[in-house]
C-alpha positions as semicolon CSV with decimal commas, in nm:
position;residue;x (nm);y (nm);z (nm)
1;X;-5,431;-1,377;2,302
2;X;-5,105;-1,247;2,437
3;X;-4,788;-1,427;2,486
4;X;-4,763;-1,549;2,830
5;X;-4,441;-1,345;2,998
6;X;-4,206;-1,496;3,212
7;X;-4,024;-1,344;3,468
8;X;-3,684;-1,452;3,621
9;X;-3,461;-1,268;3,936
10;X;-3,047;-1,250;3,927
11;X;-2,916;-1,130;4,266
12;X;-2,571;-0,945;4,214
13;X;-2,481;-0,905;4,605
14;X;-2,135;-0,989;4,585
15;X;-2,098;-0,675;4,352
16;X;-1,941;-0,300;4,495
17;X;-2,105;0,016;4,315
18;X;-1,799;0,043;4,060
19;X;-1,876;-0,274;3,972
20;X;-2,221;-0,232;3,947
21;X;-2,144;0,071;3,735
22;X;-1,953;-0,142;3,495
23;X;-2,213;-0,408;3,403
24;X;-2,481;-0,165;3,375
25;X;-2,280;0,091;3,178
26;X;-2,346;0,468;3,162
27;X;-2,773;0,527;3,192
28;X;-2,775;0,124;3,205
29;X;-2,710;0,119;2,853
30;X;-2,572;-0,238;2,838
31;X;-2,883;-0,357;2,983
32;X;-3,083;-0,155;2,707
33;X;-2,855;-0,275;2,495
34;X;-2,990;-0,664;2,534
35;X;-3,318;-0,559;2,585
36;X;-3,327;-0,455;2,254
37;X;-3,114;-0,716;2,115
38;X;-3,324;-0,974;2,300
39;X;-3,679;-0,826;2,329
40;X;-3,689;-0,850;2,718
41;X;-3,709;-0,586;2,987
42;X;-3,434;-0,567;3,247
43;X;-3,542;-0,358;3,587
44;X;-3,238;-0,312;3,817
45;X;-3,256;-0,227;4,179
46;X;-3,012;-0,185;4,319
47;X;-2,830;-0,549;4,342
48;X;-3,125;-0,728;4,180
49;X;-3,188;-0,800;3,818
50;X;-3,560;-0,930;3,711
51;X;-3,559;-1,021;3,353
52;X;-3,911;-1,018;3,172
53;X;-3,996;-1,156;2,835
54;X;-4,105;-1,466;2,642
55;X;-3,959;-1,810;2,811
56;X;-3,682;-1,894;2,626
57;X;-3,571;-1,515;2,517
58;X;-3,599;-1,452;2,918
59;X;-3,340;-1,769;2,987
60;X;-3,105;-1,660;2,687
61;X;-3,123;-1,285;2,834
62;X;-3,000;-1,419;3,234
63;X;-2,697;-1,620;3,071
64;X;-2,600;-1,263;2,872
65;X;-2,651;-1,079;3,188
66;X;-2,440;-1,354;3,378
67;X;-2,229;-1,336;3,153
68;X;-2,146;-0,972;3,161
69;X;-2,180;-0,961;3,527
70;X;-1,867;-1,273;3,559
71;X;-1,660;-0,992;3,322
72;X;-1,757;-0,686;3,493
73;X;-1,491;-0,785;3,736
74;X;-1,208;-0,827;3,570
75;X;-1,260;-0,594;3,239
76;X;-1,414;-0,296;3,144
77;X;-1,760;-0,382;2,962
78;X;-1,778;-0,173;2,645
79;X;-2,037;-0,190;2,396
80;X;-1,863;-0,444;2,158
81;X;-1,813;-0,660;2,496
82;X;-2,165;-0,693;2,579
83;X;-2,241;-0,749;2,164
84;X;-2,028;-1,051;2,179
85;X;-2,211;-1,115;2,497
86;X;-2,540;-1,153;2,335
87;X;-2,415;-1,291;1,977
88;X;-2,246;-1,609;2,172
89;X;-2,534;-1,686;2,399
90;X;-2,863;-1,455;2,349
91;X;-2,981;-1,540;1,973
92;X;-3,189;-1,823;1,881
93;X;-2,947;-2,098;1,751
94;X;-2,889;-2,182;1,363
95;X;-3,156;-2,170;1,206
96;X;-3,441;-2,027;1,447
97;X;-3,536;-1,704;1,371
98;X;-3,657;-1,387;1,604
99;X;-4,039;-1,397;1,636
100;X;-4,284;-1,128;1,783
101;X;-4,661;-1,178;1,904
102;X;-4,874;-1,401;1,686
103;X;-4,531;-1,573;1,572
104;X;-4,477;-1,351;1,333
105;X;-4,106;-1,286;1,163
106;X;-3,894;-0,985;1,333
107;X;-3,547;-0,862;1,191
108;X;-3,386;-0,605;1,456
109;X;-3,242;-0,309;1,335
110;X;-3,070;-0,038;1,552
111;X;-3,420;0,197;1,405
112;X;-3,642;-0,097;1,537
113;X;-3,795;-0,443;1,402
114;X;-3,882;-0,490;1,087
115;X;-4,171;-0,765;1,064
116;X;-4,277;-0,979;0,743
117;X;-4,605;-0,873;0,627
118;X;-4,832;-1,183;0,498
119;X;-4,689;-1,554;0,440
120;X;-4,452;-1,478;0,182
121;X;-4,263;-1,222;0,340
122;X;-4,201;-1,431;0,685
123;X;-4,125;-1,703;0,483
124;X;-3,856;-1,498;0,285
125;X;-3,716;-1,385;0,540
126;X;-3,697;-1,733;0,752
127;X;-3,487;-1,858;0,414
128;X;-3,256;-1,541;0,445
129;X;-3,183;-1,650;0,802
130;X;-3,193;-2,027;0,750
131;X;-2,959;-2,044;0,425
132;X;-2,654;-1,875;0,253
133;X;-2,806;-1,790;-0,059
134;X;-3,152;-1,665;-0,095
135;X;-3,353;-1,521;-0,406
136;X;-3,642;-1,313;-0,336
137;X;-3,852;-1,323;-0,713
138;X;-4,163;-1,086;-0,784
139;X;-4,304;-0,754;-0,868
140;X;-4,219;-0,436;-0,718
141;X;-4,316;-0,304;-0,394
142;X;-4,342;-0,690;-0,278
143;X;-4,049;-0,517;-0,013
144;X;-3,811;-0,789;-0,184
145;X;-3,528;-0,528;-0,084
146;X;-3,638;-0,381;0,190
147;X;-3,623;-0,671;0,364
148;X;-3,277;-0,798;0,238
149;X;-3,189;-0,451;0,365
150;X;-3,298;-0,520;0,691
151;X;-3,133;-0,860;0,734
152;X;-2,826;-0,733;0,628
153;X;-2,837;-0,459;0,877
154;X;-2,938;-0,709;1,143
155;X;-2,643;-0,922;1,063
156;X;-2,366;-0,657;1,040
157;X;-2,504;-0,530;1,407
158;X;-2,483;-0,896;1,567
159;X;-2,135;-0,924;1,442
160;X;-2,230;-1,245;1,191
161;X;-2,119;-1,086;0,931
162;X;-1,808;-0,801;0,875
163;X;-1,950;-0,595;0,595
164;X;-2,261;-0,511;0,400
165;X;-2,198;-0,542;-0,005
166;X;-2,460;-0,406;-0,232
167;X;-2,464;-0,522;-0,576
168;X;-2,650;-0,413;-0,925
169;X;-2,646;-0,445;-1,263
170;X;-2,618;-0,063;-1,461
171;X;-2,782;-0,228;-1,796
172;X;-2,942;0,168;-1,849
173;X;-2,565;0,243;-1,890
174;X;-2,446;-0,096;-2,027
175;X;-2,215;-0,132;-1,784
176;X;-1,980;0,140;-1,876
177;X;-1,979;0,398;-1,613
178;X;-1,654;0,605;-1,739
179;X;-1,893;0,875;-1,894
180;X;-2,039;0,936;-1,536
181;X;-1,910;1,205;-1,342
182;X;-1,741;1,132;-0,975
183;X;-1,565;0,818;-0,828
184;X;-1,700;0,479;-0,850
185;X;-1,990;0,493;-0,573
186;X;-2,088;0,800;-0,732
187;X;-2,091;0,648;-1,021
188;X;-2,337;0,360;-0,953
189;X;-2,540;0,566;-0,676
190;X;-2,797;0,637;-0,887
191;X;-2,834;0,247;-0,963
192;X;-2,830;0,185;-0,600
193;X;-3,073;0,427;-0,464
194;X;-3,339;0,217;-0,328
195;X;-3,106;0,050;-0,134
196;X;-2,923;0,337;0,029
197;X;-3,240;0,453;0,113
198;X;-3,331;0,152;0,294
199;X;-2,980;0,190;0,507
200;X;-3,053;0,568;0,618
201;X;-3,385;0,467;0,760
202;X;-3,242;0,152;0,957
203;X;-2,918;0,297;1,069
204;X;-2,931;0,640;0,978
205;X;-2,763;0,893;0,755
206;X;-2,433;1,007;0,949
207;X;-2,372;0,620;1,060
208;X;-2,413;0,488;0,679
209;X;-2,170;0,750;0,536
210;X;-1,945;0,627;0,870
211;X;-1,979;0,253;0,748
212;X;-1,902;0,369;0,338
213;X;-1,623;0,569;0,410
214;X;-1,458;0,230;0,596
215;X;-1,605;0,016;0,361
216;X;-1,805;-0,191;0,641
217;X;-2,084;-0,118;0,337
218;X;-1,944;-0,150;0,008
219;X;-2,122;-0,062;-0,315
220;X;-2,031;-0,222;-0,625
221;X;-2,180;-0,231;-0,982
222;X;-2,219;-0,608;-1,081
223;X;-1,934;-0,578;-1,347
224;X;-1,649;-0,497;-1,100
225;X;-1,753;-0,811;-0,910
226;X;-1,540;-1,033;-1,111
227;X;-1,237;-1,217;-1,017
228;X;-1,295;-1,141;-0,598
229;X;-1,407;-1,371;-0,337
230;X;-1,645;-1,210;-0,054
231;X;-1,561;-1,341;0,327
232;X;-1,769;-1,264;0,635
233;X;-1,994;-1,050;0,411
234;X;-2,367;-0,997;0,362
235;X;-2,397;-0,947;-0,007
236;X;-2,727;-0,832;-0,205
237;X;-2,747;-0,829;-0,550
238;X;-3,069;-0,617;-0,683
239;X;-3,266;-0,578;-0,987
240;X;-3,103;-0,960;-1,111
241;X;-3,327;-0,992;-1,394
242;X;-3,108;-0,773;-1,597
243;X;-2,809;-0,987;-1,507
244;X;-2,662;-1,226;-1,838
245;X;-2,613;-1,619;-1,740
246;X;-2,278;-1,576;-1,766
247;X;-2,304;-1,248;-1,475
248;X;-2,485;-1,409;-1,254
249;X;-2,292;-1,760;-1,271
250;X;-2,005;-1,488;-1,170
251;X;-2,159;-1,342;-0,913
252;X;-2,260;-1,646;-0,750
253;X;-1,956;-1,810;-0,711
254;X;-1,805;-1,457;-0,504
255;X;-1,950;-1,634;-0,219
256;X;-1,717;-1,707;0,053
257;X;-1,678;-1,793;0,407
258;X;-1,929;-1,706;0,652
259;X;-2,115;-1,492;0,396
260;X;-2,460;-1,484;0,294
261;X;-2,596;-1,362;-0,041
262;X;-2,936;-1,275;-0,121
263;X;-3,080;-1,191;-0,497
264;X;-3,395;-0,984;-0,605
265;X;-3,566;-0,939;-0,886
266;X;-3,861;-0,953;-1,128
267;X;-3,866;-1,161;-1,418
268;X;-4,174;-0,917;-1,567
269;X;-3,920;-0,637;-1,590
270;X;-3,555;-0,744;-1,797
271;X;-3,388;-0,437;-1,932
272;X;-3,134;-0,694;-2,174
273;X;-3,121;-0,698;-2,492
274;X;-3,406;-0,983;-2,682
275;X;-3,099;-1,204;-2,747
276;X;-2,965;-1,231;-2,426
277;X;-3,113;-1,441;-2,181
278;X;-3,200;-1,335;-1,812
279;X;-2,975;-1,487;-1,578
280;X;-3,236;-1,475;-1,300
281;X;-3,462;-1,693;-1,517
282;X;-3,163;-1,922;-1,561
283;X;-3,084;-1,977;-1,232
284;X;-3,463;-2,021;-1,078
285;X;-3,418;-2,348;-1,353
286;X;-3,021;-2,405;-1,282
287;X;-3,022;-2,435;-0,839
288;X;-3,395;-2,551;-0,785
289;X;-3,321;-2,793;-0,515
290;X;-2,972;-2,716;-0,449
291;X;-2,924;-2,790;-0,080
292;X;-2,874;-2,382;0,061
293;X;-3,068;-2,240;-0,160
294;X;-3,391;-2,091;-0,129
295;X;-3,657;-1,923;-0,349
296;X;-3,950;-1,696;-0,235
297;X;-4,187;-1,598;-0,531
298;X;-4,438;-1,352;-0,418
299;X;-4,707;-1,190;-0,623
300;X;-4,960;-0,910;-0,639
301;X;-5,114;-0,984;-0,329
302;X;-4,791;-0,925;-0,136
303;X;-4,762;-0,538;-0,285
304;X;-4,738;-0,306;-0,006
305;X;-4,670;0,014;-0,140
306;X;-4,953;0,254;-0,256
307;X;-5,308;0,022;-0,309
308;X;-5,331;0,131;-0,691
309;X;-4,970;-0,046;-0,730
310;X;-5,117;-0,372;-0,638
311;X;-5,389;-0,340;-0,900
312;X;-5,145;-0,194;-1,176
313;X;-4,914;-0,493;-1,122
314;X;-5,233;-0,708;-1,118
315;X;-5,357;-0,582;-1,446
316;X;-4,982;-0,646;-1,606
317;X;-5,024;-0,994;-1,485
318;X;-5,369;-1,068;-1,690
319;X;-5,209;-0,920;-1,956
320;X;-4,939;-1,110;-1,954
321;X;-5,150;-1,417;-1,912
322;X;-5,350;-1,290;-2,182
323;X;-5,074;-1,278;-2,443
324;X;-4,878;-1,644;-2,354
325;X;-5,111;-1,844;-2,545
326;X;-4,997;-1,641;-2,891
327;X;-4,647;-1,684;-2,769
């Protein structure tokens, strides 16, 4: 059954055409602009508005339009006007997170929404929204990444956060990348490939070499992380398992104001050396009810790559089962 829409009017009669011209932009692209940031339609005819959607998206959509309209007459409504438009009054307050038909989990990207597939992936991505750090724990294709992607993407195009920092452990090149040709990012690229990948199909490739060239994304091997504190940042670190304790107690404490951090990683899959411990599987002990921090553990089940994945990482998992009791 469908969600029931909701439809509300906005007259703008007190408005003359260049006014009209400014609120609505060039080809009405401010009004696409919150229809896509709010998942409503906007018709315009001449001097009347009608605003269609869910209930409460339609009323947060009429005080953005409102909004804009009240500064169309005195300033020049540019894109970044009508995003701060929308991030001070159109989004769901803290904690309440986008939701499509069925209630099911939506992160907007400027490519689209990206939805949660299956309980564990809505709920991961309802902790990403709801708390600072986050640590997404399972096998691959489980779209752990992906989906930190994503929310990271959705953040740094709402203006929540300033900058997108991506974060990995090189453990194949134990963290000594001066044999590596090229400058840093070139350096850890290869490390950070699934990730990059992730950005050109959200944002495409011309606007993510934009964003790395003014370091509004920022890539970083985990080892250069030391000693700096992160503000207004969305931070990701991947493949965590092959973090040390002593790493990932680093890494954690980058965190600074009005950032968010999220970790992946599987525990099935640590590249250290048999003396060192994993400081993934330290911290799942360590923060365990730590108020603002949240763990998602998925499992074969939530595999959504190729359907012969989910039964390879299946079979791993009996095996592993298998062998504990001879541990």
């Amino acid at each position: 059954m469908s969600a029931q829409v909701s439809m509300r009017e906005i007259s703008l009669d007190e408005a003359d055409n260049a006014r009209l011209a400014n609120f609505s932009g060039p080809m009405e692209q401010n009004l696409r602009h919150v229809e896509e940031r709010l998942g409503v339609e906007v018709r315009r005819r001449g001097h009347q508005l009608q605003v269609f959607g869910a209930a409460g998206t339609v009323d947060n959509a009429v005080a953005v339009l409102k909004r804009m309209f009240e500064l169309s007459a005195s300033e020049a409504m540019s894109a970044s006007r009508v995003h701060l438009c929308v991030q001070e009054l159109g989004f769901p307050a803290a904690g309440e997170q986008a939701r499509g038909p069925g209630g099911e989990v939506v992160v907007q990207t400027q490519r689209g929404g990206v939805r949660g597939r299956g309980a564990n992936q809505c709920q991961y991505l309802e902790n990403i929204h709801r708390n600072d750090l986050t640590f997404g724990i399972g096998p691959a294709g489980t779209g752990k990444t992906y989906l930190a992607v994503a929310s990271a993407v959705e953040a740094l195009q709402s203006g929540s956060v300033r900058r997108i920092v991506l974060v990995r452990p090189a453990v194949e090149a134990g963290e000594r990348l001066g044999f590596l040709p090229g400058d840093l990012a070139q350096k850890v690229d290869p490390y950070l490939r699934p990730m990059y990948d992730a950005l050109y199909e959200m944002m495409g490739f011309d606007r993510v070499a934009r964003h790395i060239e003014r370091q509004v994304i920022e890539v970083a091997p985990l080892a250069f992380m030391r000693g700096r504190s992160l503000n207004d940042s969305f931070i990701i670190l991947d493949e965590a398992q092959n973090t040390t304790v002593e790493q990932m107690k680093m890494f954690l404490t980058r965190l600074g104001f009005g950032s968010r951090a999220v970790v992946t990683g599987d525990i099935t899959q640590i590249d250290l050396p048999r003396h060192q411990r994993s400081g993934l599987r330290h911290a799942i002990e360590v923060l365990r009810g730590v108020d603002g921090v949240a763990f998602t553990f998925f499992n074969a089940r939530d595999v959504v790559r190729h359907p012969l994945v989910q039964r390879i990482v299946q079979a791993y998992e009996r095996a592993s089962d298998e062998q504990e009791p001879e541990a």
